[in-house]
N, C-alpha and C positions, 0 to 999 in steps of 0.2 A: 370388865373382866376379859373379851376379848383380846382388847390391847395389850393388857399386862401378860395374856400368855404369847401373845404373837411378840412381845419384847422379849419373855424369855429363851423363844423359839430360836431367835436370830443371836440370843448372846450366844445358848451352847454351841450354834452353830461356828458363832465365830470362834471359839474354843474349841472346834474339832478343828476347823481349819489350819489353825496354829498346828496343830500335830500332827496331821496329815504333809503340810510343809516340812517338819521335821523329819517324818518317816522317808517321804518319796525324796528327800534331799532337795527338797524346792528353796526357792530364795526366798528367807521369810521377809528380805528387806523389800521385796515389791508384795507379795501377796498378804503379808500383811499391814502392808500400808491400809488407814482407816479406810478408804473410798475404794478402796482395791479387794481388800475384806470384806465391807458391807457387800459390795456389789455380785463377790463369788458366793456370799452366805445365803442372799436368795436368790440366785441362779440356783445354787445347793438344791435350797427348800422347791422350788418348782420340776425340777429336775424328777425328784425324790417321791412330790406328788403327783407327777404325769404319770412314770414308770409304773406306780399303783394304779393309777386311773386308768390305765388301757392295760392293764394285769397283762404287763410284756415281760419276758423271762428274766432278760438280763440286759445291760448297760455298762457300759465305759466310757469313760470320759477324760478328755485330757486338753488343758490349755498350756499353750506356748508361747513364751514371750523370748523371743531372741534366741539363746541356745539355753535355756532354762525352761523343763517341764514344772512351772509356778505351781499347778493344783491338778490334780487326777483322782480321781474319782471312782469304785464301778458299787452299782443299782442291781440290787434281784439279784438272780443265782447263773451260774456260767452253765448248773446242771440243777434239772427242779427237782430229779427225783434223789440224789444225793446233798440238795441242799448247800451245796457247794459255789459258796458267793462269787461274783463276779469281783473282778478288781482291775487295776489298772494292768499289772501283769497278766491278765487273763486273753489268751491267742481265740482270734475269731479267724474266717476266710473273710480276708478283706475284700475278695472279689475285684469290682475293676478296678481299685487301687492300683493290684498290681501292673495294669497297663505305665503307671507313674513309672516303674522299676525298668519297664520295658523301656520306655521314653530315653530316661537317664543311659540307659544300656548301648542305646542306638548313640547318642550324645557322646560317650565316653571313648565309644570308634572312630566317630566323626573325628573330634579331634584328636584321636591317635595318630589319623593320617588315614586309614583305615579304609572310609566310606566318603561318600559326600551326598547330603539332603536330596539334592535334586537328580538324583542317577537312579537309573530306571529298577527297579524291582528286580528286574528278570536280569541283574547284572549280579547281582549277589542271591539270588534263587532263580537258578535257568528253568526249571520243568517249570516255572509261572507263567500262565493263559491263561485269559478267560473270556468265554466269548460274548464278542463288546461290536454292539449295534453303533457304538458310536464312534467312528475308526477315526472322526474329522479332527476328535479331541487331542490334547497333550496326552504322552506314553504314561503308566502310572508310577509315581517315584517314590520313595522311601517318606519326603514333605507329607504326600498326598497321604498316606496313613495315617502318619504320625496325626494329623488334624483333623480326619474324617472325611476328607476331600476326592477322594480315588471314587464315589461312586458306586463300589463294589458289594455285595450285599452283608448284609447286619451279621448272618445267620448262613450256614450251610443246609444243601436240602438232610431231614433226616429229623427225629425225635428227640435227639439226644438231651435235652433239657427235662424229657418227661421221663425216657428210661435208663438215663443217668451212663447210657453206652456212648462216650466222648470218641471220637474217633482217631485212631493212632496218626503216625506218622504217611504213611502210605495212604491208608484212605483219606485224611484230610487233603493229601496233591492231587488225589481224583479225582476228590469233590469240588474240592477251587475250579481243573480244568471243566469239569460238568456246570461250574456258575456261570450268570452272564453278568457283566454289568448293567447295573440300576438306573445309574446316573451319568451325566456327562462331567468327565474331570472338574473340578473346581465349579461348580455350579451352583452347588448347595452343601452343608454339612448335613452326612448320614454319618451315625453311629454305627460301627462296625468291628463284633470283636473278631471278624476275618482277618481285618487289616494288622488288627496289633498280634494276632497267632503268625499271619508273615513275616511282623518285624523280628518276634522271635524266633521264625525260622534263619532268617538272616543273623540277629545276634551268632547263633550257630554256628554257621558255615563262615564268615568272617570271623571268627574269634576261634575257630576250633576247639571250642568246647560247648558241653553240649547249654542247652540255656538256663539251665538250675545252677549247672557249675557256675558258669559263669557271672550272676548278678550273686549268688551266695561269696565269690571270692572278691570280687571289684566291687561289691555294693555291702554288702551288708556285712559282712568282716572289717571293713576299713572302717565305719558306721558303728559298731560296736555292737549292732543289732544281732545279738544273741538269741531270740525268744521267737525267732521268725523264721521261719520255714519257707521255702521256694516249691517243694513238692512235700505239702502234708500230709501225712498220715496220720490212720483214724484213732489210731490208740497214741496220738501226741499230748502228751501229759496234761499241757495248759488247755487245751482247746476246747472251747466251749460246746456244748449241745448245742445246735439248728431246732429253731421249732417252727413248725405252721401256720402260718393264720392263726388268729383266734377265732374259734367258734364260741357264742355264746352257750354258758351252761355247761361247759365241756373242756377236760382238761387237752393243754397243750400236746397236740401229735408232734414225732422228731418227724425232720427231715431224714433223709440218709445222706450219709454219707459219698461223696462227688468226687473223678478226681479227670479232670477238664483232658489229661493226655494232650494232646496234638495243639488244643485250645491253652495250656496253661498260662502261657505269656499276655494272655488280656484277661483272666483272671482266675488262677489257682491258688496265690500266694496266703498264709497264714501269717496273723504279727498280730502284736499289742501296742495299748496305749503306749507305755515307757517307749519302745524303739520305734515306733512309727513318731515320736518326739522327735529324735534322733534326727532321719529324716526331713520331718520337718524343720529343723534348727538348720540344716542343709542351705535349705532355701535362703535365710537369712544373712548369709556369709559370703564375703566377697575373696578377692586375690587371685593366686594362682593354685592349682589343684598339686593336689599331697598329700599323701596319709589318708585323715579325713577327712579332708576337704577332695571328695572323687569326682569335681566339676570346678571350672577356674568359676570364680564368681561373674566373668563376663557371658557366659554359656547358660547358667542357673538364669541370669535377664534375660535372654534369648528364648527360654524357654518361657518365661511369664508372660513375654508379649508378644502381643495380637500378631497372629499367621491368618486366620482368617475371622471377619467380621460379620456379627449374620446381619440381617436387615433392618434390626430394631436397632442396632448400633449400641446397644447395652450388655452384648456379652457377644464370644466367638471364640475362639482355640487356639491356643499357644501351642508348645511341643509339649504334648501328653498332658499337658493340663486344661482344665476348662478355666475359661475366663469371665466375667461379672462385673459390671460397675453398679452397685449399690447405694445408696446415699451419700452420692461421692465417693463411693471407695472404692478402689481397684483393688478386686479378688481373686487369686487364684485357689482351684477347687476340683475336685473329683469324688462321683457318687460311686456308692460298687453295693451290687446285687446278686449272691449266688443260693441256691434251696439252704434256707434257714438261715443267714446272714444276711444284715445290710450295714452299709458303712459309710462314713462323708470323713470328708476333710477339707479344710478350708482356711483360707490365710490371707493374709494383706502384708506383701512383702515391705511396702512400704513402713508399715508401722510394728514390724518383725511380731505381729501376732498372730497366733494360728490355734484352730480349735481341730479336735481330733473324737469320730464317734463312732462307736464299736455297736453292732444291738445282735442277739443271737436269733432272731424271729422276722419272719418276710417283714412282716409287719413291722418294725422297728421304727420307720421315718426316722432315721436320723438327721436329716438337714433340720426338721423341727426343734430341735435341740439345738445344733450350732447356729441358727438364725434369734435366740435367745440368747446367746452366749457372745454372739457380736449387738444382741440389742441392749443387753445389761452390763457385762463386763465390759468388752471393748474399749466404751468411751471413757471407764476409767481408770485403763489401764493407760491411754492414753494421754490422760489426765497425769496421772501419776510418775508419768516418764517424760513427760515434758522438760523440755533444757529450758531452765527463766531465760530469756533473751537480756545479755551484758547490755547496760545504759552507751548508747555512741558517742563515742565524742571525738569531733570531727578534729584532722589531722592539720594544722595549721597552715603547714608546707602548702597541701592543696588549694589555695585559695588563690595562688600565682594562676592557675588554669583555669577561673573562673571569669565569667563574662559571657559577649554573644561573640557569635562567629557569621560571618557570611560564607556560601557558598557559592559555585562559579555559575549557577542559575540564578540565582539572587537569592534564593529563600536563608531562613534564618534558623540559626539552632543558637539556643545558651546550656554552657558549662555552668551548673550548679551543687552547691553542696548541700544535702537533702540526707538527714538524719546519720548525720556523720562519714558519708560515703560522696565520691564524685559522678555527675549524673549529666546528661546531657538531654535535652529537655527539645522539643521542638515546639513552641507557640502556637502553633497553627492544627496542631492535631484538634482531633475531635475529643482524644482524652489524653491531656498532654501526661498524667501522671501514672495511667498504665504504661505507654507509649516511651515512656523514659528509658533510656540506655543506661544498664549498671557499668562503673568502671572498677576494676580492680585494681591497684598498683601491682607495675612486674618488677620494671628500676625505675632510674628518677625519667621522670615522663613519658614513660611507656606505660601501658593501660591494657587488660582484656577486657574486651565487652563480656558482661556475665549474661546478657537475655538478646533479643531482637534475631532479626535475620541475618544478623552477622555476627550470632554468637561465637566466644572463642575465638575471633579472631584479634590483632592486637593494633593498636592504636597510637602513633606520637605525639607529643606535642612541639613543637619546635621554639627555637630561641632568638633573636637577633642577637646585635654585635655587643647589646648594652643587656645581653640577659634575660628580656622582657618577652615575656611568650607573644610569638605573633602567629601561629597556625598551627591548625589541627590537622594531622594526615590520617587518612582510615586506608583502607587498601582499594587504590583503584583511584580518586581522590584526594581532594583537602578545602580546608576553608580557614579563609581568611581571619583573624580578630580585628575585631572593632575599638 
């Protein structure tokens, strides 16, 4: 009896799924792929039973494959006492998300010509001081931010997290000078949302607008992201209620209502599933910047990789993002927590999929959610997007270049053809078949190395008087045929 209901459970569900694809405009050719569908239908059902199980207010959900929002979701109510669902369109405060915005903002200067990473703070905000026991260190630079590396502290002195009095523009420059530093430059990562309220004072004053303008006109207009707000306000139609902790026995208390002022560039910003998609499909995309492309795609990779490493060598910080290696998989990531909101997001450029989680309650864990949603969906969406690898078949021409070659120390290399490709093999390695050099053809016997220590670079083969290959050149060298 069980089974037969938990079979029916998963058909309807795959039957809402189909429609849900159809509603949010998803691509039903991947999400409803069988193993792509089975796999979101119980994500679905666990999703659906957590959010009751910890009687949490509300949820959104959204997965990203490429530049396609595939399946979005939202759980429980945006408002409990209006009864007003949650859904994918439903704005929460994303909290430090928005540091992501700040990131890109700093990014979009850079290469305007604008700024440069490594130029000191106090070159694009002169009143910055702060008094710093560690004077031996490097000055603090715009890098040192962006990653958590300046040292500087989390938090300014003052309440404001408890009585919701965010400190303006003036008092935050007098608090900073009243800081000291914590840390010695690049020593450690400290989290600090000081650092990313500086870099939005900097967006500012380089951009001459103020920092709402600014990521609202460069960022989220080109982006298409309509539904998201820079400085929200408390009557914004979409926006979900904040709630409390759960106490048991005892309904949900709201937060109130926050508005960071001086602080909002590390995290004031409002948005939804659908346009934090958006967004994320950013990531995924290469070229040069335009329209909506607000970052060349060689700047978006700058931004995923490692700036600094912490000590476990499994995770450390990109530009505004955090970074993760997983079960093999290289993650980029940012959690965000503000009264009655929590948020994640999360993605694998590599395999352009990315999860997106919205909760309206401290309490929310949302990484518990997308760490299910890379442990169930993921692999088969993966699955599913797999190119069949074309059968090889080796190039005929090529076999004029095969054989062994000596070198001018004597040791020995052979040119082989190895699964349809030319490959140059050394005997003597410890693993001659990791250790192989890919050739690529560029013209007739000329070659790029495609791996080794001298990748990219290009390689000849040469000819005698009678045609007959007799030497390899690499750059620097060459070796004889045998």
């Amino acid at each position: 009896m069980r089974k037969s209901c938990l079979t029916a459970v998963v058909t309807v569900l795959l039957m809402s799924l189909l429609a849900l694809s159809s509603v949010y405009g998803q691509k039903e050719s991947l999400a409803s792929k069988p193993e792509v569908a089975a796999a979101i239908a119980v994500f679905d059902a666990w999703v659906q039973q957590t959010v009751t199980d910890r009687e949490q207010p509300g949820l959104s959900v959204g997965l990203v494959y490429d530049q396609d929002l595939i399946w979005a979701k939202g759980y429980g109510y945006a408002d409990l006492s209006k009864k007003a669902p949650a859904t994918p369109a439903t704005a929460y405060r994303i909290a430090s998300l928005t540091k992501l915005f700040t990131a890109t903002a700093i990014l979009q200067l850079r290469d305007a010509g604008q700024l440069q990473l490594d130029d000191p703070v106090a070159k694009y905000a002169p009143w910055f001081q702060l008094n710093d026991s560690y004077g031996d260190g490097p000055v603090i630079t715009i890098r040192h931010l962006l990653t958590h590396t300046s040292g500087i502290p989390r938090e300014l002195k003052g309440l404001y997290w408890d009585d919701m009095k965010f400190p303006d523009h003036e008092a935050f420059m007098r608090l900073v000078r009243e800081s000291e530093a914590i840390l010695p430059r690049e020593t450690e990562f400290k989290y600090s949302n000081v650092a990313y309220a500086l870099l939005g004072d900097i967006v500012s004053n380089v951009s001459g607008e103020t920092y709402a303008e600014y990521v609202a006109a460069h960022i989220l207009k080109p982006l298409g992201m309509m539904g998201t707000e820079v400085m929200p306000r408390k009557d914004m139609s979409t926006l979900a209620t904040g709630y409390k902790f759960r106490k048991p026995d005892q309904p949900r208390e709201i937060e109130p209502f926050l508005d960071l002022n001086a602080l909002s560039s590390a995290g004031n910003m409002a948005s939804t599933v659908e346009d934090l998609a958006k967004f994320l499909s950013l990531q995924f995309r290469e070229g040069p910047a335009g329209g909506a492309q607000i970052l060349k795609g060689s700047t978006l990779s700058e931004m995923h990789r490692i700036h600094w490493l912490d000590t476990n060598w499994q995770s450390g910080r990109g530009l505004g993002w955090g970074l993760s290696r997983i079960d093999d998989r290289a993650r980029i990531e940012h959690s965000g927590y503000v009264n009655g909101h929590t948020t994640f997001i999360s993605a694998c450029p590599a395999e352009k999929f990315g999860v997106i989680i919205l909760a309206n309650a401290n309490d929310g864990k949302p990484w518990t959610y997308a760490e299910q949603a890379w442990s169930i969906v993921a692999p088969a969406i993966v699955k599913a997007t797999a190119v069949p690898e074309a059968p090889t078949v080796a190039d005929e021409s090529l076999k004029k270049y095969t054989g062994k070659y000596v070198w001018s120390d004597g040791s020995l290399s052979e040119v082989m053809l190895l699964n349809g490709e030319l490959a140059i093999v050394d005997p003597q390695s410890d693993n001659p078949w990791t250790d192989r050099a890919r050739l690529k053809p560029v013209t007739d016997g000329v070659f790029k190395l495609e791996n080794g220590w001298q990748k990219g670079e290009l390689i000849r083969f040469e000819a005698d008087s009678l045609g007959e290959i007799n030497r390899m050149v690499w750059p620097g060298y060459a070796a004889q045929k045998l």
